[in-house]
PAZAPA-4460 file (N, C-alpha, C; in steps of 0.05 Angstrom, whole numbers, plus 32768, in hexadecimal, padded with zeros to 4 digits):
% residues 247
    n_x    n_y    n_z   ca_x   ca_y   ca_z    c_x    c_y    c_z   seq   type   mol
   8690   8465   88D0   8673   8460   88D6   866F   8442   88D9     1      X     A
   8663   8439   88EC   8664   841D   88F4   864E   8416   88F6     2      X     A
   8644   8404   88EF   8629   83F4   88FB   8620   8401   890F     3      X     A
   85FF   83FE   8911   85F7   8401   8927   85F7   83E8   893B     4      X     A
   85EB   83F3   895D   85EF   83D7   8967   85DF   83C6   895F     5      X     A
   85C4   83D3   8950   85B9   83B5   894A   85AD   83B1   892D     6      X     A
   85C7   83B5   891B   85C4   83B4   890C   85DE   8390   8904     7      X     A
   85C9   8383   88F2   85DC   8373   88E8   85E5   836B   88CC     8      X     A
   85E8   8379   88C1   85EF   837F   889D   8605   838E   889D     9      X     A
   861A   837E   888C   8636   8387   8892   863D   8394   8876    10      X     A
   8621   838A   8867   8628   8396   8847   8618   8395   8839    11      X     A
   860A   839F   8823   85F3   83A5   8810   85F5   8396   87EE    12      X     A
   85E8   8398   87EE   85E9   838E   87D0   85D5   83AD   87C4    13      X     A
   85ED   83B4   87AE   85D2   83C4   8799   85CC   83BB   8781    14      X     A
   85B3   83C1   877B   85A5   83B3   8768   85B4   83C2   8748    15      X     A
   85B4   83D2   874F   85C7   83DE   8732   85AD   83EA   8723    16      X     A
   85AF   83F5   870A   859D   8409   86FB   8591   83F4   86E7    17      X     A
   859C   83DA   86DF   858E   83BF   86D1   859F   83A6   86DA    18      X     A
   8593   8390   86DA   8593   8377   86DD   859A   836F   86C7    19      X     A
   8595   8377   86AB   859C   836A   868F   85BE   836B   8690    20      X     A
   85BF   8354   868C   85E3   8353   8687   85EA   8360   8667    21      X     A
   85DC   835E   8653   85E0   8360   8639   85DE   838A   8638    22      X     A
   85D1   8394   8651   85D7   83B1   8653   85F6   83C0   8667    23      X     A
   85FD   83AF   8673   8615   83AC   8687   8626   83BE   867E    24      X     A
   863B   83B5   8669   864C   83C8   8657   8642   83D9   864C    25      X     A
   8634   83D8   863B   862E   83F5   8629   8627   8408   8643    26      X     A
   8615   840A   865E   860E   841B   866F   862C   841E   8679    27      X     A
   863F   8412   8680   865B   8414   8685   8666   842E   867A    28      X     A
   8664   842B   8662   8676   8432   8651   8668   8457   8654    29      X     A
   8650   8456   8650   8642   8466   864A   8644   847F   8666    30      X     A
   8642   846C   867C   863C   8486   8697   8665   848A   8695    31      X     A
   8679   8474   8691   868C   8475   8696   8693   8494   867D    32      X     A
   868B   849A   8668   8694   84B6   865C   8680   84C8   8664    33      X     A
   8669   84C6   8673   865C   84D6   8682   866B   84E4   869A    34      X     A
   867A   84C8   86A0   8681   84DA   86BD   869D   84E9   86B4    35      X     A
   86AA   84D6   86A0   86C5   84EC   869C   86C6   8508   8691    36      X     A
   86B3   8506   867A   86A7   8526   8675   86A4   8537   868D    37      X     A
   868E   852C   86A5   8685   8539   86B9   869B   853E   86CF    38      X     A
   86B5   8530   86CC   86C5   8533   86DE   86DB   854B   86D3    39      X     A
   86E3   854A   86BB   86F6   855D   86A2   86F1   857A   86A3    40      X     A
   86CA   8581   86A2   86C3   8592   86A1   86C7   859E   86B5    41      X     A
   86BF   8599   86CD   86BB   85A3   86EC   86D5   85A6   86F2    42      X     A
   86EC   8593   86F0   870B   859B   86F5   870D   85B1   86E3    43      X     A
   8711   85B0   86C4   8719   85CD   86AE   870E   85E1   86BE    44      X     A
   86F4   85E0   86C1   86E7   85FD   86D8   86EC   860B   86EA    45      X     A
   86F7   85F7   8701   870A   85FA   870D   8719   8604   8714    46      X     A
   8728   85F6   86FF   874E   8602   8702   8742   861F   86EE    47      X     A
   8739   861E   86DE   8737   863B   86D4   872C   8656   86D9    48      X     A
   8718   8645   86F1   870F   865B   8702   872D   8666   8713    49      X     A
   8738   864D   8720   874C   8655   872E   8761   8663   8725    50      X     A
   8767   865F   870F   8781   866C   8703   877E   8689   86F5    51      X     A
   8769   8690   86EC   875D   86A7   86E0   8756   86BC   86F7    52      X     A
   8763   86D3   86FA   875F   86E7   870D   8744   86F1   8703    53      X     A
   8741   86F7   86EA   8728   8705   86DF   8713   86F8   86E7    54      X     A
   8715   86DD   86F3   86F8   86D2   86FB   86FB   86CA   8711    55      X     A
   86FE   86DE   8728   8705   86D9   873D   86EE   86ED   8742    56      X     A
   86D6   86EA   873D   86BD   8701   8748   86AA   86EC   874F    57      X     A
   8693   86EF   8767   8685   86DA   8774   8676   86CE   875F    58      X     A
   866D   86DA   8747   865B   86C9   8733   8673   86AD   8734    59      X     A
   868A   86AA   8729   8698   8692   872A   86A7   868A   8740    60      X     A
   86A4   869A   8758   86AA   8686   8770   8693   866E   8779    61      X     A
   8673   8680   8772   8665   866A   8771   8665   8658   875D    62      X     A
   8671   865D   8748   866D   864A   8732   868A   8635   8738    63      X     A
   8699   863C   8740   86AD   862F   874B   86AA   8619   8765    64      X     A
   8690   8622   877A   8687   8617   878F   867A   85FB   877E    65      X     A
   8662   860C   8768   864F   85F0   8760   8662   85DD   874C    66      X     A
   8672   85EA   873E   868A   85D2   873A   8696   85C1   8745    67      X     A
   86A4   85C6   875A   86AF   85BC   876E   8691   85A3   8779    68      X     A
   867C   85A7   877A   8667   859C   8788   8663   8582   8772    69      X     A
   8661   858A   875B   8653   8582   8746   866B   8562   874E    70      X     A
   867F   8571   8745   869D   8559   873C   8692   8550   8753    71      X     A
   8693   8550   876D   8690   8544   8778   867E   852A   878E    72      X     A
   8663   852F   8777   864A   852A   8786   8642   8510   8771    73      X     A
   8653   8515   8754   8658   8501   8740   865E   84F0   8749    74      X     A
   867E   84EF   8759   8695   84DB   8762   8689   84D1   877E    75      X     A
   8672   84D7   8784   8669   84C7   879E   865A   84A7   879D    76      X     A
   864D   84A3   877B   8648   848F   877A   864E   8487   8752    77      X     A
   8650   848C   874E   865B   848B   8738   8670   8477   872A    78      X     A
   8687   847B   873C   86A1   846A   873B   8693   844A   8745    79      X     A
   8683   8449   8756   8678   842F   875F   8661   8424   874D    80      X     A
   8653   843C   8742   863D   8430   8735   8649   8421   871B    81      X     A
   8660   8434   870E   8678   8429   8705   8680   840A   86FF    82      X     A
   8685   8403   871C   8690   83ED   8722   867B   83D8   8723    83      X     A
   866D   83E2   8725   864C   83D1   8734   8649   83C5   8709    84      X     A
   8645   83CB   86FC   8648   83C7   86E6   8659   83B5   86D8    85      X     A
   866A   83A6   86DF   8684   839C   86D4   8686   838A   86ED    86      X     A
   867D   8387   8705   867A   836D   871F   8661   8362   8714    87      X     A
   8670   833F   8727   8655   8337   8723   863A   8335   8741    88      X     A
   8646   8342   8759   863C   834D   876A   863C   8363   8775    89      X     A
   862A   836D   8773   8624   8394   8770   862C   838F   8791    90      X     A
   8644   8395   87A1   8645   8391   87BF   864B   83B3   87CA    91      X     A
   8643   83BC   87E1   864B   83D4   87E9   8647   83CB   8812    92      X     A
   865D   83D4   881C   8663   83D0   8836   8657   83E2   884C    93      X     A
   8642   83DC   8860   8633   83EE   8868   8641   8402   886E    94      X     A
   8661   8402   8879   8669   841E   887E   866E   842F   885D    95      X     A
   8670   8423   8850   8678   842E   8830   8654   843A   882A    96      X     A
   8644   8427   8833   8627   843E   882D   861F   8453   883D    97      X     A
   862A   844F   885A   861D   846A   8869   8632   847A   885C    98      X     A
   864D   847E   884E   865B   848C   884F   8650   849B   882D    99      X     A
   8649   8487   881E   863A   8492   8802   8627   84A4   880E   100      X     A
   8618   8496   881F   85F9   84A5   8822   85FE   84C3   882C   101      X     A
   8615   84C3   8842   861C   84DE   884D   861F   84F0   8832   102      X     A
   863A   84EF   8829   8647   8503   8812   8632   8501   87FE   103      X     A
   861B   84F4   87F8   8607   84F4   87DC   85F2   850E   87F2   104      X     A
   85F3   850A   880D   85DF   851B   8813   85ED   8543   880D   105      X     A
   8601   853B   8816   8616   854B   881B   861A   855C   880B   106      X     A
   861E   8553   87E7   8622   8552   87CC   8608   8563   87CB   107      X     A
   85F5   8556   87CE   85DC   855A   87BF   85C8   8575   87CF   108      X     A
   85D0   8578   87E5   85CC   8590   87F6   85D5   85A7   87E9   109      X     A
   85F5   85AD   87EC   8608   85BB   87DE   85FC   85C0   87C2   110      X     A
   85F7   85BA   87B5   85F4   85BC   879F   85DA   85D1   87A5   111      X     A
   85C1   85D2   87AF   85AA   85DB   87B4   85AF   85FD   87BA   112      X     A
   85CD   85F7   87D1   85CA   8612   87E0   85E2   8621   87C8   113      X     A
   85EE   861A   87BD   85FD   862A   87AC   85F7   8631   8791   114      X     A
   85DE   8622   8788   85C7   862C   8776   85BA   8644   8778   115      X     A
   85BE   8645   8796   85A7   8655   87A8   85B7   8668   87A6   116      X     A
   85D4   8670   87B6   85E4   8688   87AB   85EA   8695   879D   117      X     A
   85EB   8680   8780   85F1   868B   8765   85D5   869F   875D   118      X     A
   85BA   8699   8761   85A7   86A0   875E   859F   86BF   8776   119      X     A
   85AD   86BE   8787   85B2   86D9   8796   85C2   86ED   878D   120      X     A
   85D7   86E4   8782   85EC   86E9   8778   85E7   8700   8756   121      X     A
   85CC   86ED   8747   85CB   86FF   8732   85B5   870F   8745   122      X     A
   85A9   870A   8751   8591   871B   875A   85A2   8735   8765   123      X     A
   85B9   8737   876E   85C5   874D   8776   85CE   875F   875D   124      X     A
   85DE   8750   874F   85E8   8757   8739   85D8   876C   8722   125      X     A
   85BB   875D   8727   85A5   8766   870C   8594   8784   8724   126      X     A
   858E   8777   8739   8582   8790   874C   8591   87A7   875D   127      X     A
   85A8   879E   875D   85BB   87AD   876B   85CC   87B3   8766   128      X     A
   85D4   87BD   874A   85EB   87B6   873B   8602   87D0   874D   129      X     A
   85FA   87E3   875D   8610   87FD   875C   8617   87ED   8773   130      X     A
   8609   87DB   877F   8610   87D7   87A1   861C   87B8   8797   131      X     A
   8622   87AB   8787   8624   8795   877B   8647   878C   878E   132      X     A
   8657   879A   8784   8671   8792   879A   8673   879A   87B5   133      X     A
   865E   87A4   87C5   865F   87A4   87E0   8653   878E   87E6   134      X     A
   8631   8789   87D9   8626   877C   87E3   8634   8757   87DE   135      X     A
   8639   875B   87D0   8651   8740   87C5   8668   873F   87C4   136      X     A
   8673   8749   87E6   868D   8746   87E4   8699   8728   87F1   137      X     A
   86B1   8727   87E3   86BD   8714   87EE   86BB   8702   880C   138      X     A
   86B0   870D   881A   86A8   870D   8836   868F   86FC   8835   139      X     A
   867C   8708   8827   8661   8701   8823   865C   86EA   8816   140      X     A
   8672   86ED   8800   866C   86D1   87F5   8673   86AF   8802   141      X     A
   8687   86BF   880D   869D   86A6   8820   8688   869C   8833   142      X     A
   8678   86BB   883D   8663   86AB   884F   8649   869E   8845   143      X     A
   8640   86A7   8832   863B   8696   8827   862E   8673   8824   144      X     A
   8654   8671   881B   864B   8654   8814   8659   8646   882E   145      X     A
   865C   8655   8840   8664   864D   8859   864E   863F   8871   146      X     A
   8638   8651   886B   861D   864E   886C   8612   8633   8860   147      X     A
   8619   8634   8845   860B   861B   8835   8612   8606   8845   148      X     A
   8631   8605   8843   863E   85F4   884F   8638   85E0   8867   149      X     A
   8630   85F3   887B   8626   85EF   8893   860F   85E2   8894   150      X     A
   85FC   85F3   8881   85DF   85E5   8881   85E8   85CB   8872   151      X     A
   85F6   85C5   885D   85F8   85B0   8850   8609   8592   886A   152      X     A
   8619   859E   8879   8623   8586   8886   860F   8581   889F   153      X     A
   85F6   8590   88A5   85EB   8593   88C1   85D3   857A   88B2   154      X     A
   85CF   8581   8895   85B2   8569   8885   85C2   8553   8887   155      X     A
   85E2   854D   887B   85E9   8536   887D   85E9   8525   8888   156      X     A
   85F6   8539   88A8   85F9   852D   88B8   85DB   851E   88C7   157      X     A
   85C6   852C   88C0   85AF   8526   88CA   859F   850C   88C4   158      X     A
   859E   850E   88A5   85A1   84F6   889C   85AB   84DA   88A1   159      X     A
   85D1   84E3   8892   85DC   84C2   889B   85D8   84BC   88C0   160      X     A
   85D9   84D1   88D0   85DA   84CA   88ED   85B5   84BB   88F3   161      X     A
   85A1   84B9   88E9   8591   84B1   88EF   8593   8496   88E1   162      X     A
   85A1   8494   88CD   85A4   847C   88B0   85AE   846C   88C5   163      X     A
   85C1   846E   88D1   85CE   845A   88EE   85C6   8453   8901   164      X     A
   85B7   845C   8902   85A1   844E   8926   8592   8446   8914   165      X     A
   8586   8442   88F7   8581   8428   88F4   8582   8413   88F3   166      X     A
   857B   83F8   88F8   8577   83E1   88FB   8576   83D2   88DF   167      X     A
   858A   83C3   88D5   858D   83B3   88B9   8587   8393   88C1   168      X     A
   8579   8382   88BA   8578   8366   88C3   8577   8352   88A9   169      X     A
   856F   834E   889B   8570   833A   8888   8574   8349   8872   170      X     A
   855D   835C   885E   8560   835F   884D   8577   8375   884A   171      X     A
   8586   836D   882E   859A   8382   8823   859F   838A   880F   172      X     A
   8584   8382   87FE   858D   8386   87EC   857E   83A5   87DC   173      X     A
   8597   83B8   87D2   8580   83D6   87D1   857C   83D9   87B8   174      X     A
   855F   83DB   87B5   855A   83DD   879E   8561   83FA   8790   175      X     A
   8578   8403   8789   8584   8415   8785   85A0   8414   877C   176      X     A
   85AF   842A   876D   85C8   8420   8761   85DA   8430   8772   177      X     A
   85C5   8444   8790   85DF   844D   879C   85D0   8450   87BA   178      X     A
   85DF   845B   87C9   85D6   8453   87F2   85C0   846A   87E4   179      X     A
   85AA   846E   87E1   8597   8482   87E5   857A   8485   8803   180      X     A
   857A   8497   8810   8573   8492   881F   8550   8487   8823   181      X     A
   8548   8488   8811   852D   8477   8812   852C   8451   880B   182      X     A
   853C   844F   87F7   8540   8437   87F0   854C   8420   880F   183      X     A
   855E   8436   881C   8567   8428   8839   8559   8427   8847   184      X     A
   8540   843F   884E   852A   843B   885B   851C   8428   8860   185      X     A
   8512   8417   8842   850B   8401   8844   8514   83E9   8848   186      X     A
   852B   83E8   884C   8532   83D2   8855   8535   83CE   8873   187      X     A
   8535   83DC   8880   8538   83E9   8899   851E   83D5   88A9   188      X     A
   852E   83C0   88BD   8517   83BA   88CD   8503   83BD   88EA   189      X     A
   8516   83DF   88E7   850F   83E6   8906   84FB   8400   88F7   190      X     A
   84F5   8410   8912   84E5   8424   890D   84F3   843F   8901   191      X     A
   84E3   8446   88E9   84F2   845B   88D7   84E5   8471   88DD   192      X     A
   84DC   8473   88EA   84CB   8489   88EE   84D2   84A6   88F5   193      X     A
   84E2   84A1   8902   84FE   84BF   890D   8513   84C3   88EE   194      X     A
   8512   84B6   88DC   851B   84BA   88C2   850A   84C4   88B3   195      X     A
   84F0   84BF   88B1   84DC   84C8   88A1   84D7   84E3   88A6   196      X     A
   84DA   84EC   88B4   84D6   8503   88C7   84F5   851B   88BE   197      X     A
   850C   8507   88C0   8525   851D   88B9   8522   852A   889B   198      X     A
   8519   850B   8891   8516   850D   886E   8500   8526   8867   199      X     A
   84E9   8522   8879   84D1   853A   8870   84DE   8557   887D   200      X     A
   84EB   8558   8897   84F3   8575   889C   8512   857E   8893   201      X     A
   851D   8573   8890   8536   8578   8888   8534   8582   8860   202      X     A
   852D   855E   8853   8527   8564   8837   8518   857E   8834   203      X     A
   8507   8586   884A   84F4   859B   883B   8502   85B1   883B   204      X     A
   8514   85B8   8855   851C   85CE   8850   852F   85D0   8843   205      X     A
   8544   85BE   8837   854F   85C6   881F   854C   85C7   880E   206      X     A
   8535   85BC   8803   8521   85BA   87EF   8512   85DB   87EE   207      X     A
   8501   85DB   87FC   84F2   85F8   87FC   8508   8614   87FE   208      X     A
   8519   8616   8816   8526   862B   880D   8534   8637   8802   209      X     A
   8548   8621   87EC   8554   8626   87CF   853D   8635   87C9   210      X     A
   8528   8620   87BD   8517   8623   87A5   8505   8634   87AA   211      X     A
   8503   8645   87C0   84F3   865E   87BE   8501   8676   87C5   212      X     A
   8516   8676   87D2   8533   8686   87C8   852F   8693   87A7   213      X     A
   8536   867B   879C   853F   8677   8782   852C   8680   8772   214      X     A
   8513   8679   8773   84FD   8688   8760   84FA   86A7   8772   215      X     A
   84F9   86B8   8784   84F1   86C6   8791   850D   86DB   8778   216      X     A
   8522   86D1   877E   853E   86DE   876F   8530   86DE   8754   217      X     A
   8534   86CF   873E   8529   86D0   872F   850F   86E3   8725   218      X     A
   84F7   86E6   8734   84DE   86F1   8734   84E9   8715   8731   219      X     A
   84FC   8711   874A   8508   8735   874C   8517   873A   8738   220      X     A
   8525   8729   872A   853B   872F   871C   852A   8735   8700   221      X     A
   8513   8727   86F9   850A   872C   86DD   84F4   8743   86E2   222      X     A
   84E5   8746   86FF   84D8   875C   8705   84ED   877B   86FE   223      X     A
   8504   8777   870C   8514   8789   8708   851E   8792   86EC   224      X     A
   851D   877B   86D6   852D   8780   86BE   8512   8796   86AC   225      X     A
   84F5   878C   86AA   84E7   8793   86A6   84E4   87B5   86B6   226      X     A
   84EF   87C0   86BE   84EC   87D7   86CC   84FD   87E4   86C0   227      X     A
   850F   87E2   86B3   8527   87F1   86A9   8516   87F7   868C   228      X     A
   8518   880D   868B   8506   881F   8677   8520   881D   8659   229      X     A
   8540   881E   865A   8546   881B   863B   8547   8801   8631   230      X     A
   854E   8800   8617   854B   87E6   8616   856F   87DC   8610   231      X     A
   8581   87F4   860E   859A   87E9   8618   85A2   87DB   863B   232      X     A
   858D   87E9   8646   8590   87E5   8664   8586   87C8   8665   233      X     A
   8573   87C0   8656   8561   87A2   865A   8570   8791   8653   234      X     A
   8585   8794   8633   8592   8786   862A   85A8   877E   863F   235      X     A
   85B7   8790   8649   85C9   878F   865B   85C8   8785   867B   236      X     A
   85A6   8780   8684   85A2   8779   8695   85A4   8756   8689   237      X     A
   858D   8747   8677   858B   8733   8671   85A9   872A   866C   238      X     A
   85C3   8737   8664   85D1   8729   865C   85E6   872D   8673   239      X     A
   85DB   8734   868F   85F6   872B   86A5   85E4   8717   86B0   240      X     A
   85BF   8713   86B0   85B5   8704   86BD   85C0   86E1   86A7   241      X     A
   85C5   86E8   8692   85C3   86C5   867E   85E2   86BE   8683   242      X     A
   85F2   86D2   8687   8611   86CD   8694   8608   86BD   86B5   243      X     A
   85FC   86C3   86BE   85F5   86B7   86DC   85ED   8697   86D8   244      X     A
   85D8   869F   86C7   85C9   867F   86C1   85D6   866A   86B0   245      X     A
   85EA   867A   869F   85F4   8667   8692   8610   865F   86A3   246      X     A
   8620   866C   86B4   862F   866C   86C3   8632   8657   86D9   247      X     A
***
């Protein structure tokens, strides 16, 4: 990813999460076992999803998907914010930020639409339980997040590809500890206006159709539990729906 043509900023400065030098290390130290926990966990998950045949059913292929997302949406700015902590110039290289900005959009998409599956996923499970392995077969799920996928690299791409026909001229410095796409906005001395526009139609629809997906699943799934007249049947519903959620 290269400069645009009329762009002339070859590199950014980020402002970091404080200016106090006397907070530097301890925040170091602190996101640095943040992120190793967050990296340990998501790998153990992982490989144990992978290695365990018994959990080889779509509840933990998607939990395997948002793992996979999670580790990875961490390590997009993290390791730098990292570094940004322990330098004495917070520096990031415009191609090193369109390339953050991409994978954080990327990251953070993914994450929305595989929320969104998992939450289809018990809605089948709790409403459909006899039709439960047709309707979730291996096929379905593959497509799935194949789907997410798609939608997730079509926002990225929509994004960082407008982030580049912007115009950078003097200021560089982002008030932010990572490429986020509003913080670049403003610095931006050409017309943003075809950005403001991706941000409101794009953000919204990943925004809105998780999150009404997701409650709509939900709404059926506890409408449904409430319908089951024993109360071994209720127990046994609530406890494949808290395996989902806690999953």
């Amino acid at each position: 990813m290269a400069p645009g043509n009329g762009s002339f900023i070859n590199e950014f400065i980020l402002m970091g999460l404080t200016d106090r030098p006397d907070l530097q290390l301890p925040l170091f130290f602190l996101f640095l076992v943040m992120y190793v926990v967050t990296v340990f966990e998501n790998l153990g998950l992982i490989t144990l999803i992978e290695l365990s045949s018994h959990l080889h059913t779509p509840m933990y292929f998607f939990l395997f998907n948002l793992s996979f997302v999670d580790l990875h949406y961490s390590s997009v700015f993290t390791p730098k914010m990292l570094m940004n902590f322990v330098s004495k110039k917070n520096v990031i290289s415009y191609r090193g930020c369109m390339t953050q900005l991409y994978f954080y959009c990327f990251f953070i998409i993914s994450e929305c639409y595989v929320l969104t599956a998992m939450a289809y996923d018990c809605y089948v499970a709790i409403c459909n339980p006899l039709r439960y392995n047709t309707v979730m077969s291996p096929r379905v799920c593959c497509s799935l997040m194949l789907g997410s996928y798609l939608m997730t690299f079509s926002g990225a791409m929509a994004h960082t590809g407008c982030m580049l026909r912007l115009t950078f001229c003097d200021a560089n410095t982002i008030n932010h500890y990572f490429c986020d796409i509003l913080p670049l906005l403003q610095l931006s001395c050409s017309s943003i206006h075809v950005n403001e526009l991706v941000v409101f139609i794009v953000g919204g629809i990943n925004i809105i159709v998780p999150s009404v997906t997701i409650f709509l699943s939900y709404v059926f799934i506890v409408s449904s539990i409430f319908k089951i007249s024993s109360i071994e049947g209720k127990s046994k519903a609530f406890s494949t729906c808290s395996s989902h959620i806690i999953g």
